[in-house]
Short mmCIF file of the C-alpha atoms (twelve columns), coordinates in Angstrom:
data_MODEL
# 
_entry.id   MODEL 
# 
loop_
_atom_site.group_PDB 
_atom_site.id 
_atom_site.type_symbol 
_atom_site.label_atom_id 
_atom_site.label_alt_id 
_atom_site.label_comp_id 
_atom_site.label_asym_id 
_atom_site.label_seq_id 
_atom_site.Cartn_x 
_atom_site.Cartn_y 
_atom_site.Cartn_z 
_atom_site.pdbx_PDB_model_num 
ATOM 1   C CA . UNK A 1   -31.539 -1.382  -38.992 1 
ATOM 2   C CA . UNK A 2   -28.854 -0.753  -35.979 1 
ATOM 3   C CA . UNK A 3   -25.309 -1.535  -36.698 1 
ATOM 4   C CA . UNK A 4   -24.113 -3.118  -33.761 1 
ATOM 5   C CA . UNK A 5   -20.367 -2.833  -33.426 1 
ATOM 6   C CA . UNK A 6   -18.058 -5.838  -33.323 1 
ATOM 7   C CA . UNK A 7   -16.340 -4.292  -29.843 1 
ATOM 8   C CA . UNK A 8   -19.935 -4.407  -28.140 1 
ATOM 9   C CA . UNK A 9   -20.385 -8.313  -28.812 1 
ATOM 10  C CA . UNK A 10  -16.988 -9.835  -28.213 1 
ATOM 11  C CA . UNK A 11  -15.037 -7.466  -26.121 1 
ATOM 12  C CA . UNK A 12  -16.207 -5.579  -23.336 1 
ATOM 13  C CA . UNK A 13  -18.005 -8.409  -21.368 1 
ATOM 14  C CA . UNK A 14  -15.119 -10.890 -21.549 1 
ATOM 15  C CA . UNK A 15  -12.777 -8.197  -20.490 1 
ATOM 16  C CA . UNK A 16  -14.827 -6.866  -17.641 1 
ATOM 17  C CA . UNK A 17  -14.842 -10.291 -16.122 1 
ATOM 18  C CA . UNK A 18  -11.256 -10.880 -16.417 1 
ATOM 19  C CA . UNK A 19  -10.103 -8.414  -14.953 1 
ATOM 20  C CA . UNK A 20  -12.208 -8.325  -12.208 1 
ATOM 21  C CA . UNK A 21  -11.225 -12.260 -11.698 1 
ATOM 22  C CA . UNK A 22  -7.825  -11.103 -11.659 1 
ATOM 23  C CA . UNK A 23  -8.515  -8.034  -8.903  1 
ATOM 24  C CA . UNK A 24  -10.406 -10.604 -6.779  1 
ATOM 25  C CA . UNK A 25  -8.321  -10.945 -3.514  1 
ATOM 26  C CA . UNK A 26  -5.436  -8.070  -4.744  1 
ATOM 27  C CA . UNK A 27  -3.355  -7.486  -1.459  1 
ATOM 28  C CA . UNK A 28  -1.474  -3.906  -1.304  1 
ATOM 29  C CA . UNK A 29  1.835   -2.832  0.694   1 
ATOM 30  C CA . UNK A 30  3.268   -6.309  -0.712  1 
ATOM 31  C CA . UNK A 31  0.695   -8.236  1.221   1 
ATOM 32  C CA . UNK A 32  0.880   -6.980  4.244   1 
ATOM 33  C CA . UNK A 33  -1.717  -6.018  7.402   1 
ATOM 34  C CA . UNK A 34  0.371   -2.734  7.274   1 
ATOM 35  C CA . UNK A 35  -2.756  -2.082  5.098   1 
ATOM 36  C CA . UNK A 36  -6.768  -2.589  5.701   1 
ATOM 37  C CA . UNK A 37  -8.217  -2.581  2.611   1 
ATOM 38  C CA . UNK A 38  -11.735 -2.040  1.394   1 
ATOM 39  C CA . UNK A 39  -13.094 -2.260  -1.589  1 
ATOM 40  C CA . UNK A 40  -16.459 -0.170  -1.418  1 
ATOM 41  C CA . UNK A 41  -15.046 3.757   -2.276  1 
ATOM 42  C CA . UNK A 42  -18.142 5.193   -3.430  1 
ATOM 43  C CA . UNK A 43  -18.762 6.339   -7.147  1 
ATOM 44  C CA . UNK A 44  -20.662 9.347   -6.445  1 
ATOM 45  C CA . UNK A 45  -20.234 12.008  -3.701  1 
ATOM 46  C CA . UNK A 46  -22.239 13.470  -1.704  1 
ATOM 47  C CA . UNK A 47  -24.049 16.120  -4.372  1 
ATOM 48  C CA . UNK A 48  -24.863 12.909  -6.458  1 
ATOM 49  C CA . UNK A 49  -21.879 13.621  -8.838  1 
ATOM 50  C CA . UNK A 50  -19.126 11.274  -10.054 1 
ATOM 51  C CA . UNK A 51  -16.269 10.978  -8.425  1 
ATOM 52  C CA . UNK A 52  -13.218 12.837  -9.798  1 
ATOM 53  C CA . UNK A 53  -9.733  12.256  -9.151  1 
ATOM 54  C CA . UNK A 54  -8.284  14.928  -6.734  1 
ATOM 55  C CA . UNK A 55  -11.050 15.333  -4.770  1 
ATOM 56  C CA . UNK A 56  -11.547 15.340  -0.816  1 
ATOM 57  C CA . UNK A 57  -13.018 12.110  1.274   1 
ATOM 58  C CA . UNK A 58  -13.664 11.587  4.505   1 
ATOM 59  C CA . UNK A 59  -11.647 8.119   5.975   1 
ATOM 60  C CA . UNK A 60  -13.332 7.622   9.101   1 
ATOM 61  C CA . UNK A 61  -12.405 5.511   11.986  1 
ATOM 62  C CA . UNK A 62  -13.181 4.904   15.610  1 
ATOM 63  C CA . UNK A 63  -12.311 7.031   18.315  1 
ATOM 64  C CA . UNK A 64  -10.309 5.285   21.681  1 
ATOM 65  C CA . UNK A 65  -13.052 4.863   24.794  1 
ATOM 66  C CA . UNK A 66  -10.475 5.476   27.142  1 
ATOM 67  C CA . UNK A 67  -9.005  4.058   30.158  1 
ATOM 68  C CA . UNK A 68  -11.548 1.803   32.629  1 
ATOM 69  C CA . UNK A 69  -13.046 4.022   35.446  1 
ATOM 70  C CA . UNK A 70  -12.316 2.973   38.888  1 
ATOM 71  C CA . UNK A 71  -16.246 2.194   41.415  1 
ATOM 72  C CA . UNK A 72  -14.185 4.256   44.255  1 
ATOM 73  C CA . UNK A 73  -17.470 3.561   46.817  1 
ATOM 74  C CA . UNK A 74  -20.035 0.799   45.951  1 
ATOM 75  C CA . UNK A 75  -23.415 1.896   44.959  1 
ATOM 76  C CA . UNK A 76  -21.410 4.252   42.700  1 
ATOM 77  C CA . UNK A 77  -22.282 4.294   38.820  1 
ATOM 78  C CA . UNK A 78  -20.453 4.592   35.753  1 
ATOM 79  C CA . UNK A 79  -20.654 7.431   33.446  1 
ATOM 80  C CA . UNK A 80  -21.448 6.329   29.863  1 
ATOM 81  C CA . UNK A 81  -19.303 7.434   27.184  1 
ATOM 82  C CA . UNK A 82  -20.130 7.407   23.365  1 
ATOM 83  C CA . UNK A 83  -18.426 5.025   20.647  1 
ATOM 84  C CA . UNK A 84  -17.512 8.162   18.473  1 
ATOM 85  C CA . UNK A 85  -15.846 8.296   15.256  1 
ATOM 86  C CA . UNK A 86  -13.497 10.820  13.692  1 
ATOM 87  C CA . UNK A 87  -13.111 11.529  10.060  1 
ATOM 88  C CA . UNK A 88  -9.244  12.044  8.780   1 
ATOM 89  C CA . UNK A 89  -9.117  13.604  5.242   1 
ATOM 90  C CA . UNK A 90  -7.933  12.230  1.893   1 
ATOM 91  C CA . UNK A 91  -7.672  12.855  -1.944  1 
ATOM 92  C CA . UNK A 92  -9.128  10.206  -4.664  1 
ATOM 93  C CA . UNK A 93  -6.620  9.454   -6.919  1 
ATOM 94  C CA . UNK A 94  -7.038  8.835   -10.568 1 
ATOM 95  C CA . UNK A 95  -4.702  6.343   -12.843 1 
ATOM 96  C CA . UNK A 96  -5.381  4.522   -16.134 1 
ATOM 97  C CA . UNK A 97  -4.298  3.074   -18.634 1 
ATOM 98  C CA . UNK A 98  -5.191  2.227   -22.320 1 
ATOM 99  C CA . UNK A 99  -4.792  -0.626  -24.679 1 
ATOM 100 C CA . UNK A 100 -4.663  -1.124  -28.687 1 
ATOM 101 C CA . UNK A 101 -5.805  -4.535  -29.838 1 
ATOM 102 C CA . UNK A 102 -5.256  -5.342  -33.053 1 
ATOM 103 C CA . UNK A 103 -7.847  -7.617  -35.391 1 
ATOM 104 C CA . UNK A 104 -4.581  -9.750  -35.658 1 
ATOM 105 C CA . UNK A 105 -3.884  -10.160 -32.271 1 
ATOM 106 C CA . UNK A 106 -7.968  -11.230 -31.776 1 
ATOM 107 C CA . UNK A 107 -7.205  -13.893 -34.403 1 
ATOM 108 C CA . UNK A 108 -4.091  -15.586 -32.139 1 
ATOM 109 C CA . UNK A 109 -6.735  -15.473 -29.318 1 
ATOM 110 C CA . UNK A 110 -7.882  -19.005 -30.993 1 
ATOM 111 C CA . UNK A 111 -3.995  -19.625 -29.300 1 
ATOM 112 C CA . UNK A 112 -3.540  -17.278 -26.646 1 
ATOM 113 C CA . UNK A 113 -6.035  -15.113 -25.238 1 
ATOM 114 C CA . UNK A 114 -5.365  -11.750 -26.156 1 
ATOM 115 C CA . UNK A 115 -7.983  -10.134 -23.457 1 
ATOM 116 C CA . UNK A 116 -6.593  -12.500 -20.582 1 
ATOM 117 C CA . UNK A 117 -3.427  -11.232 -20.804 1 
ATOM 118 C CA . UNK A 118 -4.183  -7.665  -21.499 1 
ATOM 119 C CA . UNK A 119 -6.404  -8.141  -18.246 1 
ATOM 120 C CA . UNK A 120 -3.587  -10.136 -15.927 1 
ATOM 121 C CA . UNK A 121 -0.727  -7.282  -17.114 1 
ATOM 122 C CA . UNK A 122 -3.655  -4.112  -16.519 1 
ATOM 123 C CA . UNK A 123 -4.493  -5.934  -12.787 1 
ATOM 124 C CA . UNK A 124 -0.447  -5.952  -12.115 1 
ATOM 125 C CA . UNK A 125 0.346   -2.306  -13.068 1 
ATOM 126 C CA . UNK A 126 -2.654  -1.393  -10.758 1 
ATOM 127 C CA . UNK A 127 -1.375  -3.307  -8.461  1 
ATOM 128 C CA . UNK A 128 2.171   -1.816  -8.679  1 
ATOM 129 C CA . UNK A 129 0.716   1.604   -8.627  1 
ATOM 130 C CA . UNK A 130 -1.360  0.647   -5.600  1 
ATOM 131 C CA . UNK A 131 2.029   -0.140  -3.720  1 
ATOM 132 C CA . UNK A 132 3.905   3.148   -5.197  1 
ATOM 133 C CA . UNK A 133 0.892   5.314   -3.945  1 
ATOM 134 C CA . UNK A 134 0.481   4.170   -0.447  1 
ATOM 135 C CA . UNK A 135 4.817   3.801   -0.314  1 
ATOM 136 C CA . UNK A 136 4.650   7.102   -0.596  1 
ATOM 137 C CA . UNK A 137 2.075   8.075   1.314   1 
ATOM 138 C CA . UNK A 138 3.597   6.335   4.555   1 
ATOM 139 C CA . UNK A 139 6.324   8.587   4.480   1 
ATOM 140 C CA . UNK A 140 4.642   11.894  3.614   1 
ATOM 141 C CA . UNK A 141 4.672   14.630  6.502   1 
ATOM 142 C CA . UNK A 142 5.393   11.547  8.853   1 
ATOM 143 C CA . UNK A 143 6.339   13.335  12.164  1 
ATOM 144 C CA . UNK A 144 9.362   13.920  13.617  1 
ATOM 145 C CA . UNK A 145 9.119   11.921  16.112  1 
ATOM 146 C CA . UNK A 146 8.227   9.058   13.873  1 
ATOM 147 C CA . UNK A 147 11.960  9.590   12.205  1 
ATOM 148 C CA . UNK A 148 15.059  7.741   13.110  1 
ATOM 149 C CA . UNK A 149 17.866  9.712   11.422  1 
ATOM 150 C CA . UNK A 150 21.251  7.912   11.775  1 
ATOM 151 C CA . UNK A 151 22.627  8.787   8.395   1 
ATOM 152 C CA . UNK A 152 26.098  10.420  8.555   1 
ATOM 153 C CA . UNK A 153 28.010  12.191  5.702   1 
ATOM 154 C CA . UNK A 154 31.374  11.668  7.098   1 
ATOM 155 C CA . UNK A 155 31.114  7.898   9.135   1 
ATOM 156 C CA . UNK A 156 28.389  6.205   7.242   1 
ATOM 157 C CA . UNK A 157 25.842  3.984   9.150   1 
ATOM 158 C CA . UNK A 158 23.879  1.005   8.475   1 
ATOM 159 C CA . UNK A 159 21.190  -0.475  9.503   1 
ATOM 160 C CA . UNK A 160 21.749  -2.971  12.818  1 
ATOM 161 C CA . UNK A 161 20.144  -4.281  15.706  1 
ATOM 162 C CA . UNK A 162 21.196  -0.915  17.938  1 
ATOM 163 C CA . UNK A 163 19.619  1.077   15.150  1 
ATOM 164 C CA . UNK A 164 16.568  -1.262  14.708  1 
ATOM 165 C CA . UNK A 165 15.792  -1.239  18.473  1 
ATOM 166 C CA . UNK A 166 16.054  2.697   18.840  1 
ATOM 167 C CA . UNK A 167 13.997  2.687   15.944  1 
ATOM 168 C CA . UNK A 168 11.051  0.456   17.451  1 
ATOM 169 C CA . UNK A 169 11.266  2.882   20.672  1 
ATOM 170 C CA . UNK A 170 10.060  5.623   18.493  1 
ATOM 171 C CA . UNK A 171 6.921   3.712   19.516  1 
ATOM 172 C CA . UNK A 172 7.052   4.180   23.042  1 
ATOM 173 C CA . UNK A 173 5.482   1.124   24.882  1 
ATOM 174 C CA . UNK A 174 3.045   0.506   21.651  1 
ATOM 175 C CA . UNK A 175 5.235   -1.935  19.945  1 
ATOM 176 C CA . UNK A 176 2.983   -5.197  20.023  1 
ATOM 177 C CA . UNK A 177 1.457   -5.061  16.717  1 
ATOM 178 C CA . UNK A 178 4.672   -4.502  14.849  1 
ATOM 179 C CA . UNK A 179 3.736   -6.572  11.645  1 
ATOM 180 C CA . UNK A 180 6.864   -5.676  8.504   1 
ATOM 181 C CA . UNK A 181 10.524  -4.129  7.704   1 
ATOM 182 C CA . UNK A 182 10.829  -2.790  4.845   1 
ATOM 183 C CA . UNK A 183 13.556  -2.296  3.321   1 
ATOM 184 C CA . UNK A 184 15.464  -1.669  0.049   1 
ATOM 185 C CA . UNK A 185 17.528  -4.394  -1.547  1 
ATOM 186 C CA . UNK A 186 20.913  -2.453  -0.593  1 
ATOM 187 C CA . UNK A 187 19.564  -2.350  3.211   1 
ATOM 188 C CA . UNK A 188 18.775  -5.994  3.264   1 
ATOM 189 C CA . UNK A 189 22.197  -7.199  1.502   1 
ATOM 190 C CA . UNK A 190 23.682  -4.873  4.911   1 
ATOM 191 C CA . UNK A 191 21.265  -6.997  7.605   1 
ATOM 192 C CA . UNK A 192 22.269  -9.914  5.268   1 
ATOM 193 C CA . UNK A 193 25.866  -9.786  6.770   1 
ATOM 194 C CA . UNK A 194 24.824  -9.550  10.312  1 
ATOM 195 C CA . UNK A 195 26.106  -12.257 12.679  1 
ATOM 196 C CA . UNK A 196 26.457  -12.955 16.733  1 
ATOM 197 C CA . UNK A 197 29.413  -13.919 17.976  1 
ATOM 198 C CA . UNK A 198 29.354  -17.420 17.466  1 
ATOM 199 C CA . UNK A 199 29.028  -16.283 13.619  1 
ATOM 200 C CA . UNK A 200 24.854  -16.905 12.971  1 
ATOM 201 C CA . UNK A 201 23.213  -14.660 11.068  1 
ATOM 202 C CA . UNK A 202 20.877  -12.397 12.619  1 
ATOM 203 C CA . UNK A 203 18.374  -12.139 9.773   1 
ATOM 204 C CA . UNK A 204 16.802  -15.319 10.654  1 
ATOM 205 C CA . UNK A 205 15.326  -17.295 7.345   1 
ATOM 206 C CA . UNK A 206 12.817  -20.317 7.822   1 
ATOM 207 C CA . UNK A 207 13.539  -21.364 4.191   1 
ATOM 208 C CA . UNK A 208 9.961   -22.773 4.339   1 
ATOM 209 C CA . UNK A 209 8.303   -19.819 2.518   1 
ATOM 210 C CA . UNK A 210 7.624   -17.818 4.966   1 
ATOM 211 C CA . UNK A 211 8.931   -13.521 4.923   1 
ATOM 212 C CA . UNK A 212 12.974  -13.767 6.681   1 
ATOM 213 C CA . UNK A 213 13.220  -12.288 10.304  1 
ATOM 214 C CA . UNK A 214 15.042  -9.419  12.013  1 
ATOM 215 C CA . UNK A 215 14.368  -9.010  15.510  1 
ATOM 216 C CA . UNK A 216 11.131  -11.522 15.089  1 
ATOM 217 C CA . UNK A 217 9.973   -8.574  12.236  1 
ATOM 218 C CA . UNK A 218 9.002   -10.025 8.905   1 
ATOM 219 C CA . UNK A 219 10.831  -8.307  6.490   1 
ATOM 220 C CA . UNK A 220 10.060  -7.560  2.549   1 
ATOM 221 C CA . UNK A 221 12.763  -6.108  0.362   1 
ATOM 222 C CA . UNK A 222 11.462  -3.442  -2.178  1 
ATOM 223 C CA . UNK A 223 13.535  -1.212  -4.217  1 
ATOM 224 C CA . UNK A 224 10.478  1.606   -4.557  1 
ATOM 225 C CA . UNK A 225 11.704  2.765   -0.583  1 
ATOM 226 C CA . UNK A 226 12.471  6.129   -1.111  1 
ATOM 227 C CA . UNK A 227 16.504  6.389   -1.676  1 
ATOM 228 C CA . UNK A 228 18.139  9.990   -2.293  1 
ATOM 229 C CA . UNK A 229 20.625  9.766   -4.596  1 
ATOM 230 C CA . UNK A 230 24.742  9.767   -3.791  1 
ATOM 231 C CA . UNK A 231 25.389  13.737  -4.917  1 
ATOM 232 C CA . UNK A 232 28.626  15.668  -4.808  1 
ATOM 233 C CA . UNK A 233 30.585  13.392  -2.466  1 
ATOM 234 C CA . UNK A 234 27.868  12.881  -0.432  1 
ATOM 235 C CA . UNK A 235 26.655  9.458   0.222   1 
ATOM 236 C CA . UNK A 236 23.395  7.934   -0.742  1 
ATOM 237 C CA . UNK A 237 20.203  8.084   1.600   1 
ATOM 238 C CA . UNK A 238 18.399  4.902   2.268   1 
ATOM 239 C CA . UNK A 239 14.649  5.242   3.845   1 
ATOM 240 C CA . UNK A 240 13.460  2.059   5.440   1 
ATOM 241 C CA . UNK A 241 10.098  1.482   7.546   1 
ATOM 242 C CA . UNK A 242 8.372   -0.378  9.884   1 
ATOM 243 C CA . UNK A 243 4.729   -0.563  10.033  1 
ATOM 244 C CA . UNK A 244 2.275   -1.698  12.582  1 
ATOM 245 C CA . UNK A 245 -1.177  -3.648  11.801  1 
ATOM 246 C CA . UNK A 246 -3.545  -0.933  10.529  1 
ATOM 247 C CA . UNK A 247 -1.456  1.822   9.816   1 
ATOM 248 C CA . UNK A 248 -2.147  2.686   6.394   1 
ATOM 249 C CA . UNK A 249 -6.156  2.375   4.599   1 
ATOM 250 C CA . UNK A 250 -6.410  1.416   0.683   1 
ATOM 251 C CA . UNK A 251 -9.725  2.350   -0.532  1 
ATOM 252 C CA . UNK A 252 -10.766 1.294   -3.908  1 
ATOM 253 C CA . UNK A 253 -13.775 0.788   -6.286  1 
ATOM 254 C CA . UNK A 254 -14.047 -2.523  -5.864  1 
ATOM 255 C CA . UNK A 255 -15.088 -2.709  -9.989  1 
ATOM 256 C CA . UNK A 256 -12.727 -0.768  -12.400 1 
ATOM 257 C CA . UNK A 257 -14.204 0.520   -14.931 1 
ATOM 258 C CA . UNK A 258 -13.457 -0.924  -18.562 1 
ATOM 259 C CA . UNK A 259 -14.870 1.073   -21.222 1 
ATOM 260 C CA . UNK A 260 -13.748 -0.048  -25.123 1 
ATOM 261 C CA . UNK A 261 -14.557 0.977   -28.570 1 
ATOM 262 C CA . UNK A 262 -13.644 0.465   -32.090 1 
ATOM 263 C CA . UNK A 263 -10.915 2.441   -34.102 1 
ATOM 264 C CA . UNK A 264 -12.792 2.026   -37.580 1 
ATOM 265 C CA . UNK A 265 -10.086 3.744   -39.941 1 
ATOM 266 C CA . UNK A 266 -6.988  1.126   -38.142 1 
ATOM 267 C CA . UNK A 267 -9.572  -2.083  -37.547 1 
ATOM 268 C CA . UNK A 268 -8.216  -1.589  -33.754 1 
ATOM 269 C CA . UNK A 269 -10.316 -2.092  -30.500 1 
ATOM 270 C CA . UNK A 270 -9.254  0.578   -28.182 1 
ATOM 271 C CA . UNK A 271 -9.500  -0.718  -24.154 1 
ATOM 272 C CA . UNK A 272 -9.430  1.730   -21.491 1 
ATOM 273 C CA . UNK A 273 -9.115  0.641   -17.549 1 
ATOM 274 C CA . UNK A 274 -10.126 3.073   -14.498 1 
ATOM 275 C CA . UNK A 275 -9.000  2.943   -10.908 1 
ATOM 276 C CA . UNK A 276 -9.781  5.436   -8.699  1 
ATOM 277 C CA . UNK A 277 -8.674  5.131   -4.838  1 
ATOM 278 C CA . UNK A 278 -7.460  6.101   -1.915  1 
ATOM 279 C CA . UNK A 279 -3.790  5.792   -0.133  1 
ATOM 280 C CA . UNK A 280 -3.867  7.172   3.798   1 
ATOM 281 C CA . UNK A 281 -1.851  7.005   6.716   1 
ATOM 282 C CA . UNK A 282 -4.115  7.059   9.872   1 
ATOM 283 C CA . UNK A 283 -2.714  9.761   12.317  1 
ATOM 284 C CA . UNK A 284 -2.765  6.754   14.832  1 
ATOM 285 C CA . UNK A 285 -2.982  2.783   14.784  1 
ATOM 286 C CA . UNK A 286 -6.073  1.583   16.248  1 
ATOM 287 C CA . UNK A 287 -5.696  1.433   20.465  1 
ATOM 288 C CA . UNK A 288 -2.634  3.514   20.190  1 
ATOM 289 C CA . UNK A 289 -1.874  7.469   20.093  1 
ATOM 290 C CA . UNK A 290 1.107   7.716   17.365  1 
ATOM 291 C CA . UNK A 291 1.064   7.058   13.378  1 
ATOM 292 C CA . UNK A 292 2.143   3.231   12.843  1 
ATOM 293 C CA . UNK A 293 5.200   4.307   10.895  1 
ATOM 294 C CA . UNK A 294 8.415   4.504   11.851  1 
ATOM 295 C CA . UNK A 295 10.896  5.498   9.291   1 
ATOM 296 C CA . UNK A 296 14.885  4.968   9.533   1 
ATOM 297 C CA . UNK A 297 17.321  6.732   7.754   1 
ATOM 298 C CA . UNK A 298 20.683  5.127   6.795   1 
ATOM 299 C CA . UNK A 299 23.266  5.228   4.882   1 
# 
């Protein structure tokens, strides 16, 4: 007669739904349309293998048509030209995370649900890592031209409207899809104190829910923007960004996979979540010919 394992009835199922209840809607970047995000990164690659961590993918995305063509005599035609895509390279990244529930802590489930929680704190970390991974991506090998360096050793600098507007300019004339600031906590406290003359503060709050304002920007405060450290005598780095709509893709397997089994010499069940995905900055913003980042560097 099969043994079937406690685990394999109770567990797994309500575990699996849970968290996948809890991923439903998950937003990235803090929310914001700095990010498209998809949920369909495929299991298997192209040789019919699993997907590993550290691999290579192709993000594709559509190529510009170009300008209109002027009719310069009538009668003239058009040329056709193709819808084309190009394919920017990425690397599927791996994180996990496992979990120790006790026989104890499956008898105060007829309290508190042991799995919903372990499922609402696994969906948050993955969430947080999300954020971390595609943080850092946004600033990795961004161009130099994408880099507003006001930082000063000597006569330190912070950030202001004079700063913020050079910054946007590192855009050139494709500024209208400008969609977040972000900034660390120190950087905001510094916008914070900004006034006109008349003495109003130029970070403009709606105090109805809605992100605060600088320079008609919505702007989220975030103490994972990259800071280097205060060293020697020399003053502290802060990294802040603004994105445009598009500029960064999150692709994830829309399921995680939740894989459990029972520790028979502790009386544990052992729960084990997988995300793999990818974090990537497209080398331009869709209609436009420059990365949507645009980091500043202050003091």
């Amino acid at each position: 007669m099969a043994v079937t394992k406690r685990s394999d009835v109770i567990n797994t199922y309500i575990l699996e739904e849970a968290i996948q209840a809890e991923f439903a809607g998950a937003v990235a970047l803090y929310g914001s349309p700095a990010v498209v995000q998809n949920n369909s990164l495929p299991a298997n690659n192209v040789n019919g293998g699993k997907m590993k961590g550290g691999e290579t993918i192709q993000v594709p995305y559509f190529n510009n048509l170009g300008e209109l063509d002027e009719i310069a005599t009538d009668g003239d035609s058009l040329t056709p030209v193709a819808l084309t895509m190009s394919d920017e390279t990425a690397t599927i990244r791996h994180f996990g995370k496992a979990v120790e529930l006790t026989t104890w802590s499956q008898i105060k489930g007829l309290y508190a649900d042991p799995y919903k929680e372990c499922a609402r704190q696994l969906v948050m970390a993955a969430k947080r890592k999300w954020d971390e991974v595609l943080i850092a991506t946004a600033g990795a090998s961004l161009p130099a031209d994408n880099i507003h360096d006001v930082w000063n050793a000597v006569t330190p600098v912070l950030l202001n409207w004079d700063v913020m507007v050079d910054a946007k300019l590192k855009f050139g004339d494709e500024q209208s899809s400008i969609v977040m600031l972000s900034v660390h906590s120190k950087v905001y406290g510094d916008i914070m104190k900004l006034k006109d003359t008349t003495g109003r503060p130029l970070l403009v709050d709606a105090n109805d829910g809605s992100l605060p304002k600088f320079m008609g920007i919505p702007v989220k405060v975030s103490d994972r923007n990259a800071v280097v450290p205060a060293a020697g005598g020399t003053p502290a780095k802060y990294k802040s960004r603004i994105y445009k709509a598009g500029a960064l893709a999150l692709w994830l397997n829309g399921q995680p996979s939740v894989k459990e089994d029972e520790d028979i010499l502790k009386d544990t069940d052992l729960v084990a979540i997988h995300t793999y995905f990818v974090a990537h900055r497209y080398k331009r913003t869709p209609g436009a010919t420059r990365p949507g980042v645009v980091e500043i560097v202050t003091n």
